[in-house]
N, C-alpha and C positions, 0 to 999 in steps of 0.2 A: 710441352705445355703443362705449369703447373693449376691443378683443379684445386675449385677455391679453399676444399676442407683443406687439402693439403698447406694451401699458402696460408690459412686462418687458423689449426689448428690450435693454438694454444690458447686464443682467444675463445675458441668455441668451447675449452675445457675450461675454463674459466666461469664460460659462463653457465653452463653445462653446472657445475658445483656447483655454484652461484642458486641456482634453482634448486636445484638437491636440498640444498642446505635451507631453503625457506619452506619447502615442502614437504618434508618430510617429515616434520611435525603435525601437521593436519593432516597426514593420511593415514597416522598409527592411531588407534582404537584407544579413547581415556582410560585410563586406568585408578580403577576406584580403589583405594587405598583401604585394605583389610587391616584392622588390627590384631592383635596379637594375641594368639590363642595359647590356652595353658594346656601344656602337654597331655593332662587326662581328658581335656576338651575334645584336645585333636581326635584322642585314642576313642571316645565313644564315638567323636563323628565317622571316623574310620569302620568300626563296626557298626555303624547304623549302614552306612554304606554299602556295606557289604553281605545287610541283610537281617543283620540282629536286629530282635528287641531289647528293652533296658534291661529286662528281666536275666537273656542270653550275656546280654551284656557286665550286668554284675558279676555272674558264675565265670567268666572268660576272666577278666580282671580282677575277680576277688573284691568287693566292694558292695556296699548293699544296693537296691535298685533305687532307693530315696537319693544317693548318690547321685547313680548313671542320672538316673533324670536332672538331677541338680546340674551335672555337669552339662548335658544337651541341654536341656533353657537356657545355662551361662551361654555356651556359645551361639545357641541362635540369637541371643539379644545382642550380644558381641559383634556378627554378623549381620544384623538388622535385617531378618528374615519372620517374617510372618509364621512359617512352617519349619518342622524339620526337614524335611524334602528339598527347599528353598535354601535352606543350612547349607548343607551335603553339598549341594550344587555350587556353591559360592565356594565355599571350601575347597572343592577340586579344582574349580576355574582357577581360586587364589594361588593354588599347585600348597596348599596347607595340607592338606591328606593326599594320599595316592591309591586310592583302591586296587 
């Protein structure tokens, strides 16, 4: 005696897809579209990350700290973040830095 999955099989894969393919769109997490940061952006948010201040962070990359900080404000505005902390955060979610 054939059992029903057996005898239905390729209907149930059908339909088995079928749901896949409509669902799996509402159960993956939206994804907020980060812009695009400029490489010394990335680089101070990487070192704030990691625990510098602008100050450390100027002497590390050579750049005055009126910079570093130019650069973190660009990118936390870029990032639409309140804080630097909030930056940082968004940043690594975006997989943009990697501490």
């Amino acid at each position: 005696m054939v059992s029903y999955v057996e005898k239905n099989a390729a209907m149930l894969m059908r339909i088995a897809s079928a749901i896949d393919e409509k669902a799996a769109p509402a159960l993956l997490p939206e994804t907020e579209a980060y812009p695009v940061l400029a490489p010394r952006e990335c680089e101070c948010l990487l070192w704030t990350a990691r625990g510098k201040d602008a100050k450390a962070i100027a002497a590390i990359l050579v750049l005055s700290e009126f910079t570093v900080r130019s650069y973190l404000r660009s990118a936390r505005q870029k990032l639409k973040s309140s804080t630097l902390s909030q930056a940082v955060a968004k940043a690594i979610n975006a997989r943009l830095i990697a501490p």
